[in-house]
N, C-alpha and C positions, 0 to 999 in steps of 0.2 A: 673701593680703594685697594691697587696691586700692596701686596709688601712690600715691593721698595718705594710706593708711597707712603707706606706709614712709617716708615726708615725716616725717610724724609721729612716726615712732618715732626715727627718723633725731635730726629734733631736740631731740627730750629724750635722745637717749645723748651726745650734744653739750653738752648743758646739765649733763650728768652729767661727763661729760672734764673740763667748766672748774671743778670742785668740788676736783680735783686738787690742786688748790696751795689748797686753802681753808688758813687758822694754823689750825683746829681739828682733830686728829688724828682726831677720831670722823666727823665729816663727811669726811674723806679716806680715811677706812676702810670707810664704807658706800659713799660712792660706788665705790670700787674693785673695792669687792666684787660690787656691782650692776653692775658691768661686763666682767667675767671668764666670764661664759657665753658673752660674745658674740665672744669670741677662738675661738673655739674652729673647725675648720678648715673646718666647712661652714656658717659663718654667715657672711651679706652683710654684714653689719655693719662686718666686721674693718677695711678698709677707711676708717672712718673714722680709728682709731687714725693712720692714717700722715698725716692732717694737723699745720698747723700745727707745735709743737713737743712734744705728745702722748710720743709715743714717748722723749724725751727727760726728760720729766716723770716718766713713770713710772720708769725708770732711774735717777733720783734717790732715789725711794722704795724700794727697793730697801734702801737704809743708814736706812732709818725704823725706827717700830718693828715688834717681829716680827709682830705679827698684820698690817699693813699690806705688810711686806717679801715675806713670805709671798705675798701676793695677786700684787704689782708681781711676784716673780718668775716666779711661774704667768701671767701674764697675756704677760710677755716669751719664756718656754717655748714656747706657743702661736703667737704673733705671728712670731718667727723662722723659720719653716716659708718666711717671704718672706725672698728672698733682701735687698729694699729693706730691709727693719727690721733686719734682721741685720748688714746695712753699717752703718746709722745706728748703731747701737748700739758697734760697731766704734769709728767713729770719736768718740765720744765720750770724752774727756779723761779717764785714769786709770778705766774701768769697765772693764777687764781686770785691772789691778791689784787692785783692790776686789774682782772674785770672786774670785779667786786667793786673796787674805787670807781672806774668808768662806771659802774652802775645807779652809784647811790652821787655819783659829780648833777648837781643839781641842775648846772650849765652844759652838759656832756650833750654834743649832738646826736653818738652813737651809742647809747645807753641800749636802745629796745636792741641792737643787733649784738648788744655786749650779753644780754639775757638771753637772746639765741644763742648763741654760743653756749654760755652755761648752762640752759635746757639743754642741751646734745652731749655736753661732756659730765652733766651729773646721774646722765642715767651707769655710769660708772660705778659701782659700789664703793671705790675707794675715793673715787671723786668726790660723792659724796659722804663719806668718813671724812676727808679731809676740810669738808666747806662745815662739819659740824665742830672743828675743833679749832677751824680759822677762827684768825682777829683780825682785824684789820687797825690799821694806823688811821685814826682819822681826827688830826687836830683841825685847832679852830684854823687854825694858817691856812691850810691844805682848798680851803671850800671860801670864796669870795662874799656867795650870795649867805652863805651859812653865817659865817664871821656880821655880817650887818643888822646892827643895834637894832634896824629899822626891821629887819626882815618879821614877818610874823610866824608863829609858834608852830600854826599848821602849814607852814610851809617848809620845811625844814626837819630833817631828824631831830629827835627830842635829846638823843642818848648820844650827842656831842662829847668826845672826851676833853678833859681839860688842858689848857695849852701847856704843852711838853711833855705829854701825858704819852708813855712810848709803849703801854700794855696793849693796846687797841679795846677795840668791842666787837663783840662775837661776830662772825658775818652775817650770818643767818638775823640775827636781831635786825641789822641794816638793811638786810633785802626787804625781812620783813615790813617794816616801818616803812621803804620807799614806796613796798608793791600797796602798801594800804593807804597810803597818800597821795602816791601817784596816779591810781585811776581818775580817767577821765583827762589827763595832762595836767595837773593841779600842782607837781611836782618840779615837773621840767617840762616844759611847753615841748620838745622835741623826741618825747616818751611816755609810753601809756605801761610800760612792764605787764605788760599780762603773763609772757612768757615764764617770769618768776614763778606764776602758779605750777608750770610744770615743773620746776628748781625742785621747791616744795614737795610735790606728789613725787618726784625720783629719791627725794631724801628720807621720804616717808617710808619710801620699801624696807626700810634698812629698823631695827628694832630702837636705834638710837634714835632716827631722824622721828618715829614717833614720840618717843618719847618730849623729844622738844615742842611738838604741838601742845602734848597734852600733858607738859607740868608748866608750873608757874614759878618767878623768881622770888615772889612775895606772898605771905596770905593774901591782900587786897588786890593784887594785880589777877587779871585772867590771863588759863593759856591760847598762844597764838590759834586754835583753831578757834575759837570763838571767835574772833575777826576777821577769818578765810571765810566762815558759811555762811557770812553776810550775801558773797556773792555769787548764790548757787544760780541767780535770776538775772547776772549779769548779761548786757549786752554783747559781748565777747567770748566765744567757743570758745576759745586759748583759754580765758581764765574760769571761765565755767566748769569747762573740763578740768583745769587742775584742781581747783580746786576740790570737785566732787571725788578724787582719786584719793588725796588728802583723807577727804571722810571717810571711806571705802577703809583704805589701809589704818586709818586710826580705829578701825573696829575689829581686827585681827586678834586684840587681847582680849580673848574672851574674859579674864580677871576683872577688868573695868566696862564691860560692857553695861552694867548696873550705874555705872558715871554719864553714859552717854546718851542716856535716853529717861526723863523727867517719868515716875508712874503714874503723875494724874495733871490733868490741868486746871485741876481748883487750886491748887497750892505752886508759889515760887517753889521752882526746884532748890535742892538743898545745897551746903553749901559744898563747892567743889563740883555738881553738877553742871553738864556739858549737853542741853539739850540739841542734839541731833535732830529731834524728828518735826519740826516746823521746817525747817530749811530743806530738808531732805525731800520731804512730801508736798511742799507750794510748788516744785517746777512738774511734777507729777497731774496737777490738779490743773482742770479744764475751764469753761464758762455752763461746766452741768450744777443743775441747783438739787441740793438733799432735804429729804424731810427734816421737819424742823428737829424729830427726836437724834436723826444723823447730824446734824450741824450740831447742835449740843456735845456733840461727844466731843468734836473737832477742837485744835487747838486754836487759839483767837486769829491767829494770824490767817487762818485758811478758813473764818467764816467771813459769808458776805463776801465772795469776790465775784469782782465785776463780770458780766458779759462780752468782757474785751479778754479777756484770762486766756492762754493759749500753755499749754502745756511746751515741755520742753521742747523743740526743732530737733534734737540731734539726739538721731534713737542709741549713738554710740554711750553718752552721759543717760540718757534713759538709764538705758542696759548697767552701767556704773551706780544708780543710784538703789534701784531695785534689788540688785548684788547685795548694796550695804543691808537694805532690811534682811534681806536673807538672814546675812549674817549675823545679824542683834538676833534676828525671832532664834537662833540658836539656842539661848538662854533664856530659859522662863519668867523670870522674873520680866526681859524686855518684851517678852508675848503677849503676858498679862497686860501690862502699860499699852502695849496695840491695841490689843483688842480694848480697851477703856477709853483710846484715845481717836477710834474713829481710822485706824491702816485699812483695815479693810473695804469701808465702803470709797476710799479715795484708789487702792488699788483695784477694786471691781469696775468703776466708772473709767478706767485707764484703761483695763487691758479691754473694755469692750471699744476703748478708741484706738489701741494699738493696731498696728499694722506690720510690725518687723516679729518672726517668730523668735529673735533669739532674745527680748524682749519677752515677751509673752511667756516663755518656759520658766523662767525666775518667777514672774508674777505668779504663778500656779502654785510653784512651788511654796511662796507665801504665803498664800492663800490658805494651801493644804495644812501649813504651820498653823495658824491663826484658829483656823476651825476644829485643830481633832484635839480629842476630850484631854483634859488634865488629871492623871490621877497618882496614885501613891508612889508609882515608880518616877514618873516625871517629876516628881518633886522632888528628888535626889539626884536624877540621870537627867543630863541637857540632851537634846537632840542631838544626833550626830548630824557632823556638819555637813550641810545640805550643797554643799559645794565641794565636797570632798577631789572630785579631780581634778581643779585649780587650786595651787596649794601655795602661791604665792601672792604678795603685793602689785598692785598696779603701779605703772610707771606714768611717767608725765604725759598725758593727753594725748599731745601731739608734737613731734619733732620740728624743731623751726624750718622751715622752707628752705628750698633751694632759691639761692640769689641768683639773676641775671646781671649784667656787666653793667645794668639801668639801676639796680639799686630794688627792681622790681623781684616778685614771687618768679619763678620760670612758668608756670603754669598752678592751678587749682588745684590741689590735693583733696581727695577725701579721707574717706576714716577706716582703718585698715581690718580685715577682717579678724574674726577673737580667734587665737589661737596661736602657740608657739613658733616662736621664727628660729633658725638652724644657727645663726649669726646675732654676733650681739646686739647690732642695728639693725632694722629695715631698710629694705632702699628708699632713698630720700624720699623718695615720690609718694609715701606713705607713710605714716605716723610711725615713729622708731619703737623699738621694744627689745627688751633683753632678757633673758632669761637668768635665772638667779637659782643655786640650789634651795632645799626647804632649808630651813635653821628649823630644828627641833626643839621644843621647850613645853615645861608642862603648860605654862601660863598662856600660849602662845600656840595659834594656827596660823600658815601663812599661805596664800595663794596670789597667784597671778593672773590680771583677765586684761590679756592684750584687748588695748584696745586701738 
């Protein structure tokens, strides 16, 4: 294409932008629509969207109607990849709020691409600052299927506020509760939220956003990460991934790392413990069978598994989860609990099925933890961290896709290789990642393993 073809085309996708605010709904739905190819991460195009107040127009459209909301949000999905439009949209008055409600509308048809969206803009650190100290308004009035006598208990958020009730309730509470009911469509027949789990792992980077995992509002209630590791074996990459990043960056505080891993499995863990290492080590574990003195050591849930057992698919979560032991075998006391509990003979049967090296060089490095002698100095002095040149949190999984004008992916993403990007996104075409400085703290190591 000459330049004064792109002159050209240039200004008729301009002429199409200012169609945007046409009053006619069908004129602002064609145009939108005729403009949504051109978001897309390797068009020159994109670039015009960040003039003027574009960006902000379309974000309005968003709460239009659905066939239009649909486009505006696919078109913002795309565009976010820049860290610039991801800010603007940020700072936009009440449009965190707004997704938040489309997410947790139990009727909402566009909820899963309202959690794309907030995967993309909470890899933002202040993005996510601000989703930890959101409320949201959520009377009984607000929600149809919510308000009905009839509806049942698991169907519905539990933490309803009461009618007129103008405090809200936390965001983070409501994602949490829909992303944990909504699996499998059980929520909203038009939404599976996996994408939350990346919400979650971007908010985790942040020392606050652990925190919310790993305290509780009550003695008797558990914290939210006890309910994320359920689904380390889910059918869903998106949420398998975020979730495992969750666990990953909730192991950062070296302080609690004694909370997250149980030291023996004759005994319930104690109270306040967070056992990590069933969930951590079942997606690790094959259809190989151990001597009976090796199954003994194992914790119940990883004896006796079937012959159908397949270890994790996606060596990128491997890589994430092996990271976490890493980081527990840091401190002795969770070395000790490995070696009693049986890490070793589950990560020896692994890496002899590994196949990916960057996979394999953690395993070793486990390995080497688990087996060298303990003596007088180790029992004052932790290891030094074994990970020392990734020094931050993982981010969410995977970035939401790039949308076609169908409503469809544009094409099949894989998983992006480990290592530092120049920009605070990837390009779309690849799992997004940002870079973050360390925060220093005694209690406290932080790294980052793009993944």
């Amino acid at each position: 294409m000459t330049s004064l073809q792109q002159k050209q085309q240039d200004a008729q996708l301009i002429e199409l932008l200012g169609f945007l605010t046409d009053p006619q709904p069908q004129v602002r739905r064609i145009a939108l629509a005729s403009l949504l190819p051109y978001t897309a991460a390797d068009k020159r195009e994109r670039s015009l969207f960040n003039r003027d107040h574009y960006i902000e127009q379309i974000a309005t459209m968003c709460a239009d109607q659905e066939l239009i909301a649909h486009d505006a949000l696919s078109v913002l999905i795309n565009l976010t990849s820049s860290i610039i439009v991801a800010d603007r949209l940020a700072k936009i008055p009440g449009f965190l709020t707004g997704l938040v409600r489309m997410i947790i509308d139990e009727n909402a048809l566009l909820s899963d691409l309202a959690c794309m969206l907030l995967s993309n803009l909470s890899k933002l650190e202040h993005v996510s600052m601000q989703l930890l100290g959101l409320r949201v308004p959520f009377n009984v009035s607000n929600f149809s299927k919510a308000t009905d006598e009839d509806a049942q208990d698991d169907e519905r958020p539990s933490k309803i506020a009461k009618e007129g009730e103008t405090d809200g309730i936390e965001a983070l509470e409501l994602l949490l509760e829909v992303f944990l009911k909504g699996e499998g469509k059980r929520y909203n027949p038009n939404a599976n939220y996996d994408f939350l789990a990346s919400v979650f792992a971007n908010v985790s980077t942040i020392p606050l956003g652990r925190s919310f995992l790993l305290s509780t509002t009550s003695p008797d209630a558990e914290p939210p990460l006890v309910a994320l590791i359920s689904f380390t074996e889910h059918p869903s990459t998106i949420r398998r991934g975020g979730v495992a990043s969750c666990i990953k960056n909730s192991a950062f505080q070296k302080a609690g790392h004694t909370r997250l891993v149980a030291p023996s499995n004759d005994q319930p863990p104690t109270s306040g413990c967070i056992d990590l290492l069933p969930q951590m080590l079942l997606p690790l574990c094959g259809p190989e069978e151990f001597d009976i003195d090796v199954m003994d050591e194992l914790p119940d849930a990883l004896q006796l598994l079937p012959e159908t057992k397949k270890r994790e698919p996606d060596a990128a979560i491997r890589l994430i989860l092996v990271e976490t032991l890493v980081l527990l075998a840091s401190t002795r006391l969770c070395r000790e609990a490995m070696r009693k509990r049986g890490v070793y003979a589950v990560i020896r049967a692994a890496h002899l099925a590994e196949t990916v090296d960057k996979v394999t060089e953690p395993m070793v490095r486990l390995v080497n933890l688990l087996m060298r002698d303990e003596d007088e100095s180790t029992a004052l002095e932790e290891v030094p961290d074994p990970l020392e040149d990734d020094k931050k949190p993982d981010h969410g999984f995977e970035t939401a896709p790039v949308v076609g004008a169908d409503g469809n992916e544009v094409k099949s993403y894989g998983i992006a290789e480990s290592g530092p990007v120049p920009v605070a996104h990837a390009p779309s075409s690849v799992p997004a990642s940002m870079t973050y400085e360390q925060v220093d703290s005694e209690d406290e190591e932080e790294m980052l393993l793009e993944v």
